[in-house]
C-alpha positions as CSV (number, residue, x, y, z in Angstrom):
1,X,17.2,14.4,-33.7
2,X,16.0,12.2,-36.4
3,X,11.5,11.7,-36.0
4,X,10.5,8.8,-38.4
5,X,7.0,7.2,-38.4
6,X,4.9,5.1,-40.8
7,X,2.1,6.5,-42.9
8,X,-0.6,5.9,-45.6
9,X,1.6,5.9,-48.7
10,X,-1.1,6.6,-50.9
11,X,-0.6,9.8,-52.9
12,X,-3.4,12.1,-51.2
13,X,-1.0,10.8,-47.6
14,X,2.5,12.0,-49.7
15,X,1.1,15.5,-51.3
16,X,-0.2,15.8,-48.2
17,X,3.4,15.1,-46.5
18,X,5.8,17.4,-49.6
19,X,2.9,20.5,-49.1
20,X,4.2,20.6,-45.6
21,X,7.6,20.2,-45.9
22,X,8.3,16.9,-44.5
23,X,11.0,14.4,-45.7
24,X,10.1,11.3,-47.0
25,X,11.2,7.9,-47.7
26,X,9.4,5.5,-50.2
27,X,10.7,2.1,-50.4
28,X,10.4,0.5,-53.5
29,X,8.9,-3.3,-53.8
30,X,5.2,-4.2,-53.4
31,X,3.0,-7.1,-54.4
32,X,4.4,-7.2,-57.8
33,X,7.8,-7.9,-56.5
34,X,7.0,-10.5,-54.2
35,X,5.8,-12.8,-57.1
36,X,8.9,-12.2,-59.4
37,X,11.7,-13.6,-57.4
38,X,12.9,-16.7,-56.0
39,X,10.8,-19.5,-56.2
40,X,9.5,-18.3,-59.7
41,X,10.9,-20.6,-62.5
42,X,13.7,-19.2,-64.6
43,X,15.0,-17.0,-61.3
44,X,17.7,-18.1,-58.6
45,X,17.6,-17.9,-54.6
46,X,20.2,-14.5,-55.0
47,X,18.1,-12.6,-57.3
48,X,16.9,-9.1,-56.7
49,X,13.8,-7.9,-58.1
50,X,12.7,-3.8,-58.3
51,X,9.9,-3.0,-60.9
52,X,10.0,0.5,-61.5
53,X,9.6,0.8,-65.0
54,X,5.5,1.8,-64.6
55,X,6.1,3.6,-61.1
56,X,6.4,7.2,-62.1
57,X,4.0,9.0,-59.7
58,X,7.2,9.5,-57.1
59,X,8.9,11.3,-59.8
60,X,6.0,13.9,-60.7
61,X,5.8,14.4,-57.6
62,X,9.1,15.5,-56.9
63,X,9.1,17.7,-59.6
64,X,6.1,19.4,-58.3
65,X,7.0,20.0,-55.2
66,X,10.8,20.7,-56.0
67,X,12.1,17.9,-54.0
68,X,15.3,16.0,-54.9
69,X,14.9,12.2,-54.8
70,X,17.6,10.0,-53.2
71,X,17.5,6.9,-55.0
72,X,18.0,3.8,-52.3
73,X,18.0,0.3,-52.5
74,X,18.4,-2.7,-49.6
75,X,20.3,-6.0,-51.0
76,X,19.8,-8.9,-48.9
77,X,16.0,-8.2,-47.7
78,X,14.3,-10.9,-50.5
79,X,16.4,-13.6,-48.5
80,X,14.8,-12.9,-44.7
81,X,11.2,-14.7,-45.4
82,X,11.3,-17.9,-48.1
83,X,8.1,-18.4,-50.3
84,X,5.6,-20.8,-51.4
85,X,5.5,-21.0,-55.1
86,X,1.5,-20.6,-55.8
87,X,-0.5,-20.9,-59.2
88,X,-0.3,-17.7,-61.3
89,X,-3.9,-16.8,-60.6
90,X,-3.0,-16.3,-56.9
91,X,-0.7,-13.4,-58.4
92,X,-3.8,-11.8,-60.2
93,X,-5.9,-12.0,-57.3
94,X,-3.4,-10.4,-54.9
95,X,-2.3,-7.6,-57.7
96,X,-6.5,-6.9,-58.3
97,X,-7.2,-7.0,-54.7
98,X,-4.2,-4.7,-53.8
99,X,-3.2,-7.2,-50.9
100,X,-0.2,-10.1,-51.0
101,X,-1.8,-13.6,-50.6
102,X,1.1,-15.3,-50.4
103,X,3.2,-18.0,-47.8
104,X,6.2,-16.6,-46.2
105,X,8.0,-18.7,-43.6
106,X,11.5,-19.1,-41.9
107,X,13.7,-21.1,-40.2
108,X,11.9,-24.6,-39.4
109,X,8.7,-23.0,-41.0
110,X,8.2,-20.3,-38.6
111,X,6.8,-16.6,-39.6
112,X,10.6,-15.4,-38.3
113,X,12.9,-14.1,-40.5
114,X,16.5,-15.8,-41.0
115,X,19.3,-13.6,-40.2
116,X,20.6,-12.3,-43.5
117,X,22.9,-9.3,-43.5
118,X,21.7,-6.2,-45.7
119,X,23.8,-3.6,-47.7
120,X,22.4,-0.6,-48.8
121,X,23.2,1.1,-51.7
122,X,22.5,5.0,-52.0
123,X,23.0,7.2,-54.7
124,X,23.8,10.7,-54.8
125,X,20.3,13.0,-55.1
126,X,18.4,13.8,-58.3
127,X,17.5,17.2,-58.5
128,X,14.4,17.7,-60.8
129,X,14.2,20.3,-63.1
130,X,13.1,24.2,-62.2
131,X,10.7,25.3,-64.3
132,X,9.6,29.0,-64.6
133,X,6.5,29.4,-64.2
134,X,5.9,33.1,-65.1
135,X,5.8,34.9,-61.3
């Protein structure tokens, strides 16, 4: 019996989740992402784009709480929606405001996605470190 539902993934919403014990999954990609691909100049239609390099909060707080981290990521899924190329300042509006402001369509212009096939590729956990803490 697997029970999965969407949350807040805000970190008050994922302590809240690790102090209880739950299992979670973060996937990463966000508003940055979405303006760093395809139709950006310099990149090409099969691209993939993560930025993790600044994104180290998951990490801490797998270490404090003890919890191994799975790492996961989805080829395939920057190829379901196409987007408008907008003026960089759109980008710095959406990033400031926390929301994407961006136009996604699909086949014949429609909000639905094109069929694309996904693979997954999952790695084997990370175990972060034990630390004694003097009890």
């Amino acid at each position: 019996y697997i029970m999965s539902y969407y949350r807040d993934a805000s970190r008050p919403a994922v302590e809240t989740a690790l102090a209880r014990g739950d299992r979670i999954g973060i996937a990463p990609g966000g508003i940055a992402e979405m303006f760093e691909g395809y139709p950006k100049p310099m990149t090409h239609p099969n691209d993939e784009c993560a930025l993790l390099q600044s994104r180290k909060g998951i990490i801490r707080l797998a270490i404090k709480y003890g919890v191994p981290v799975i790492p996961v990521y989805c080829f395939g899924s920057t190829k379901i929606l196409k987007r408008l190329q907008l003026p960089s300042i759109i980008e710095k509006i959406s990033n400031a405001m926390r929301a994407s402001i961006c136009l996604f369509f699909g086949p014949f212009g429609f909000p639905i996605p094109f069929r694309q096939r996904f693979l997954f590729a999952i790695g084997d956990p990370i175990y972060p470190p034990t630390y004694y803490n003097g009890s």
